[in-house]
C-alpha positions in Angstrom: 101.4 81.2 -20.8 104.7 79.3 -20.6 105.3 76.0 -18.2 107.0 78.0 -15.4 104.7 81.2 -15.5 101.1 78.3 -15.1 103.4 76.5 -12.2 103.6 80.0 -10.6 99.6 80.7 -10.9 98.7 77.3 -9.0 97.1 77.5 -5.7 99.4 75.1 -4.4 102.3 76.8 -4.7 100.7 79.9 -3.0 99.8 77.4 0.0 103.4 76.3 -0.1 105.0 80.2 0.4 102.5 80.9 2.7 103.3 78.0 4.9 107.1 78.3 4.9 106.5 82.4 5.6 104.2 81.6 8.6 105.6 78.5 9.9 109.6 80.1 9.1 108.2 83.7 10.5 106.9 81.9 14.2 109.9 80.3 14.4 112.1 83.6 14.2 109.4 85.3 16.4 110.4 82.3 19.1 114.4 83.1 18.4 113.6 87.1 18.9 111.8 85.5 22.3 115.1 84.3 23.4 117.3 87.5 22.7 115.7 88.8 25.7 118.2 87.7 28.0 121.0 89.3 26.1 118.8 92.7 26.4 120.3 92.4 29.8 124.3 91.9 29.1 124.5 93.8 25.8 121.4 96.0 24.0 123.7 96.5 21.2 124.3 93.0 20.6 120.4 92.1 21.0 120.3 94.4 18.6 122.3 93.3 15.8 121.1 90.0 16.6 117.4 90.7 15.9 118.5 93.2 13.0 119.5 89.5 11.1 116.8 87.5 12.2 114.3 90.2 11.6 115.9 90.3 7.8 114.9 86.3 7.7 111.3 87.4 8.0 111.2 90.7 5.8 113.3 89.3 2.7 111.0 86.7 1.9 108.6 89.2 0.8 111.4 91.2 -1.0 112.0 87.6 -2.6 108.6 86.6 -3.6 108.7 90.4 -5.4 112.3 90.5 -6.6 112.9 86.6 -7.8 109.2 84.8 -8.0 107.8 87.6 -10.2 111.2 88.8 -11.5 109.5 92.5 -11.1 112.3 95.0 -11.7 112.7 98.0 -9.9 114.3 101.0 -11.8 115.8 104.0 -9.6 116.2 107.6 -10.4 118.4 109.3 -8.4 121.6 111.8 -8.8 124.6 110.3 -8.9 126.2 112.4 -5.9 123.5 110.8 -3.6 123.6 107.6 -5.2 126.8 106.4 -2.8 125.4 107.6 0.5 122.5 105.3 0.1 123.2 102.8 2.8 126.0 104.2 4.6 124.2 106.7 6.3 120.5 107.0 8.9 117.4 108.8 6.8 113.9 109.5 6.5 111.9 107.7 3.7 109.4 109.8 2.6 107.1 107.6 0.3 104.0 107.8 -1.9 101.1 105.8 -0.7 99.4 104.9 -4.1 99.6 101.2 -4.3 99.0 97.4 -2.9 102.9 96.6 -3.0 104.1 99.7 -2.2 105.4 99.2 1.1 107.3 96.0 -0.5 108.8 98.4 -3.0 110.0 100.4 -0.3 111.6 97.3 1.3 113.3 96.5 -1.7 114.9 100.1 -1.8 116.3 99.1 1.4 117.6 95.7 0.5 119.2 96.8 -2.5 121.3 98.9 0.0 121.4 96.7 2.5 119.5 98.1 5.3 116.4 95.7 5.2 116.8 94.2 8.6 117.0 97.2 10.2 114.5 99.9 8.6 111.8 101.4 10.9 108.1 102.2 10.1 105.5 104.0 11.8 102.9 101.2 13.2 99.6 101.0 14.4 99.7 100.0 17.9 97.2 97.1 16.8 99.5 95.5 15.0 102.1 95.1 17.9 99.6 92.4 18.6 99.9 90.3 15.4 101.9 87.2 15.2 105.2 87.6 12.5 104.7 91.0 11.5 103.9 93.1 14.5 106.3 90.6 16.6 109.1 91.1 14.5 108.8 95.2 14.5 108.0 95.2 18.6 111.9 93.5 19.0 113.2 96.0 16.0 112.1 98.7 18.3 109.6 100.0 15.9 107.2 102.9 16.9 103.7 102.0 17.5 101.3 104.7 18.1 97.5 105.0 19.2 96.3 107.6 16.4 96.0 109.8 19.5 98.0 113.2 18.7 98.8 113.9 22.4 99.6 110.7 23.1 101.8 109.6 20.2 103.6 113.0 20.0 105.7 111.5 23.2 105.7 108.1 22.2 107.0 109.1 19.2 109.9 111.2 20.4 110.9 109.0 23.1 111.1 106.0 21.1 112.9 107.7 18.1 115.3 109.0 21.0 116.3 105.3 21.8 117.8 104.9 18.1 120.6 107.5 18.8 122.8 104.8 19.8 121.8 102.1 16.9 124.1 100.3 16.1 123.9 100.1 12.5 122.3 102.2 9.9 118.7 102.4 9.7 116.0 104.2 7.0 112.9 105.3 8.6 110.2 105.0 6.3 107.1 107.1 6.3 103.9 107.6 4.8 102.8 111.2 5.2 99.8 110.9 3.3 98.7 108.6 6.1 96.4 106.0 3.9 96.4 104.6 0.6 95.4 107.1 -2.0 91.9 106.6 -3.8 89.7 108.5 -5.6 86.9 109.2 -2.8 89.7 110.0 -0.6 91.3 112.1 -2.6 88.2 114.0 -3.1 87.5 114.7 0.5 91.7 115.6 0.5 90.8 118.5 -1.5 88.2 120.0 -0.3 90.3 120.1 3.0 92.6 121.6 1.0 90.5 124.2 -0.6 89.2 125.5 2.4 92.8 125.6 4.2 94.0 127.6 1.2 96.8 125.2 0.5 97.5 124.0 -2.9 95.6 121.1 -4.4 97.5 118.1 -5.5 97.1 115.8 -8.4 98.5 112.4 -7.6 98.4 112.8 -3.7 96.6 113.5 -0.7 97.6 116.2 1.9 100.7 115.3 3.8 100.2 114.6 7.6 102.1 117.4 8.5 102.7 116.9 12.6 103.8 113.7 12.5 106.5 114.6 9.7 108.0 117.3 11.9 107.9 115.5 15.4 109.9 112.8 13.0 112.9 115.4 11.7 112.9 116.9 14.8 113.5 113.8 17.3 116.1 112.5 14.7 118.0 115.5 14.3 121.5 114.4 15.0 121.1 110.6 14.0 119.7 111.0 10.4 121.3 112.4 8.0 119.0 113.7 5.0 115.3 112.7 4.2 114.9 110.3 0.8 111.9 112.1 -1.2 111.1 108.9 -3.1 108.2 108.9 -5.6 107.2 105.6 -7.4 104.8 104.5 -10.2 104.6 101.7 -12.0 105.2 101.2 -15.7 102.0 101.0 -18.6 99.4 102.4 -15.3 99.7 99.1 -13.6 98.1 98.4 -10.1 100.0 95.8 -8.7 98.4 93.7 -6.4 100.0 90.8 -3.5 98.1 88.2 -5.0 99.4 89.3 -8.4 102.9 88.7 -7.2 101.8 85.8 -5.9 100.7 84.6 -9.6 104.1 85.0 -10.7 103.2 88.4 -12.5 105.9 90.4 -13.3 105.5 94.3 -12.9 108.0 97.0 -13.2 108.9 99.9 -10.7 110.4 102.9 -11.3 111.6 105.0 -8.0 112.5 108.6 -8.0 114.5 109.6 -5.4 115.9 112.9 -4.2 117.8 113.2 -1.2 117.7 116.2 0.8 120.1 116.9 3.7 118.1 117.3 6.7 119.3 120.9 8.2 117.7 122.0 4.9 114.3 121.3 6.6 112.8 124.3 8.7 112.8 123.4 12.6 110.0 125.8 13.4 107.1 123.4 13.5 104.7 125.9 11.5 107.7 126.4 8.3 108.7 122.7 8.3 104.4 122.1 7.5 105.2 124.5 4.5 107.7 122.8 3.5 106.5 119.4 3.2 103.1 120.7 1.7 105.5 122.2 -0.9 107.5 119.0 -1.1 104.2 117.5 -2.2 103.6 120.1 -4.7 107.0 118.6 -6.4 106.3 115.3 -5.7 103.3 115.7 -7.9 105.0 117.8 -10.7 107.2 114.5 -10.7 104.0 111.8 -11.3 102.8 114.4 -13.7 106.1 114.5 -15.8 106.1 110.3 -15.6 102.2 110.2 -16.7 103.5 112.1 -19.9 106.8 111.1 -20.9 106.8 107.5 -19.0 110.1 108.2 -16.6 110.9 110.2 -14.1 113.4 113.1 -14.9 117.1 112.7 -13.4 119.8 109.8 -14.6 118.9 106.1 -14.4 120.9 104.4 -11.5 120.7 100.5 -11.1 121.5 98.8 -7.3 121.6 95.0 -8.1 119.4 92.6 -6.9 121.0 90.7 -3.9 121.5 87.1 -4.0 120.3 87.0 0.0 117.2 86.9 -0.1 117.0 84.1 -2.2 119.4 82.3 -0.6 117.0 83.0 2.9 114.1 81.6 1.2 115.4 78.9 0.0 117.1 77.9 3.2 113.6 78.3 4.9 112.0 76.3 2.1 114.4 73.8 2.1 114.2 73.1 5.6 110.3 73.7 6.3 109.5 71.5 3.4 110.7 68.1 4.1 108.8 67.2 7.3 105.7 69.1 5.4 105.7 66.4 2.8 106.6 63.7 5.6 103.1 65.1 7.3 101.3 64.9 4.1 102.3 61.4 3.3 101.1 60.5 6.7 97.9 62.1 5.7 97.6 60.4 2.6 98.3 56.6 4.1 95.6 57.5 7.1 93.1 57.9 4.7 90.9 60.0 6.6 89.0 62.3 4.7 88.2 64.4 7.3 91.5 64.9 8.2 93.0 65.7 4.3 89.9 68.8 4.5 90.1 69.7 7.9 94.1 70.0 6.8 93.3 71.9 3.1 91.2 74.2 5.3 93.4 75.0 7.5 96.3 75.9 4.9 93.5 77.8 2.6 93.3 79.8 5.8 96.5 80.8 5.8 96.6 82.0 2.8 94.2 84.0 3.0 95.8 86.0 6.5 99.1 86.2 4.6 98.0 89.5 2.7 95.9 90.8 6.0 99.2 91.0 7.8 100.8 93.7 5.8 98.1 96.4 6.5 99.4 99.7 6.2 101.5 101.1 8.9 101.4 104.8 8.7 100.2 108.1 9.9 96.7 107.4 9.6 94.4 109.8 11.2 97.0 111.9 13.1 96.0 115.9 12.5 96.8 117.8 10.0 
């Protein structure tokens, strides 16, 4: 283990990211707080305003991922499709597979430069949590209850309020609607089976009603849905904490766009259609299990120098009156305050992961 790679692995240096991304991420949380006032003059500039500040909070995790481990990220894609990414709205359609997936997703975005303003499906709950759920509530994300009836008009009315966005966006959706495991995937097919749909491999059923209520409230504003399928290289199961080490992982992200007037609107025929978009998307895992890619031409976005240069401002400036604190701790002498103050940060630490729990379609109906 080289000299940077054991620097990386210390528990310090984990407390230290987690206190500029909590401390940095209230502070932006308190600016979004103040946008509210310009809600009332111009929504289109509040907007754009909390598009950039919500990128301050998002692309320190694309950071940690992109320049702290150095994972790379590896996109398949055609080469037609490959300069619309960006410069047009879509649907995401992701695999829900692994621990970092969601950050993966968000690189895929930041690559093309539409981090600060991508959209996920949320919990409600987390509309609630500091950072995180703050951050999405002035993005305009949609929250919903896990209660069909209900969500079905949430859903539609708050994807009707991103006609007028002002700037691109990419939607990004789980329709598995929870992390894919073994037991789970178990009780997946047995749905399955006695439905008399197809069993898959490498996923679970697709959440089929959310999907359509999706497509069908953005018909008009996005353009095509992104079928992206990712795996990671040697059977690797990366893990936060991993990144966190320093550990470096590699991605690779298939990614098929498909205009969306080629998705049925009939509610019953777009359900086929995704259920057979599945069936692909698990042909595609089973030819990367064999051969080690994913078929289709290798295309490679570059890594953005912003989101560095965002955590390194934060750092920069959260940093200096941290170490002024500690040398006031130090001086008092007071060892009840130097563990009161480790426990505190050890704390922190530990509710860094918690706050990126999935956000998906979890327990809507099939």
């Amino acid at each position: 283990m080289g000299l940077l790679q054991l620097l990386k692995s210390q528990f310090l240096c984990h407390l230290i990211i987690c206190y500029v991304f909590l401390v940095s991420g209230l502070i932006i949380n308190l600016l979004q707080l103040c946008t509210l006032p310009v809600w009332l003059v111009s929504k289109q500039l509040a907007r754009r305003i909390n598009i950039r500040l919500a990128y301050c909070i998002s692309s320190q995790m694309v950071a940690i991922l992109e320049w702290w481990s150095g994972t790379e990220c590896t996109l398949y894609t055609d080469p037609k499709s490959y300069p619309l990414y960006g410069k047009e709205n879509a649907i995401v359609v992701l695999n829900h597979a692994f621990e970092i997936d969601f950050l993966c997703g968000w690189t895929f975005c930041e690559r093309f430069g539409v981090l600060g303003s991508s959209k996920v499906l949320a919990k409600k709950q987390l509309a609630y949590v500091p950072i995180i759920g703050w951050m999405w509530y002035f993005l305009e994300i949609v929250f919903c209850k896990r209660k069909w009836e209900e969500d079905r008009r949430t859903v539609n009315e708050s994807l009707e309020k991103l006609r007028d966005y002002p700037e691109n966006f990419w939607f990004l959706l789980y329709c598995e609607g929870t992390r894919f495991t073994p037991k789970k995937h178990q009780v997946s097919m047995q749905v399955a089976e006695s439905k008399g749909l197809s069993k898959l491999k490498y996923h679970l059923l697709p959440r089929t009603k959310g999907f359509w209520v999706t497509v069908q409230s953005l018909r008009g504003t996005a353009a095509a849905v992104y079928d992206s399928t990712l795996n990671f290289r040697n059977n690797e199961m990366p893990t936060l904490l991993g990144l966190l080490n320093g550990k470096k992982y590699h991605a690779d992200l298939y990614v098929r766009r498909i205009p969306l007037e080629l998705i049925p609107e009939d509610e019953k025929e777009c359900a086929e259609w995704l259920h057979k978009l599945y069936q692909e998307k698990d042909s595609f895992q089973e030819h990367y299990a064999k051969t080690g890619r994913f078929p289709g031409p290798i295309m490679s976005p570059p890594r953005r120098p912003w989101s560095l240069i965002n955590w390194l401002f934060w750092s920069c400036l959260l940093l200096y009156p941290l170490g002024l604190l500690l040398t006031q701790l130090i001086s008092s002498g007071s060892v009840f305050t130097i563990v009161a103050s480790v426990a505190v940060c050890s704390a922190a630490a530990d509710l860094t992961p918690q706050i990126f729990t999935g956000s998906s379609l979890d327990d809507w109906p099939d």
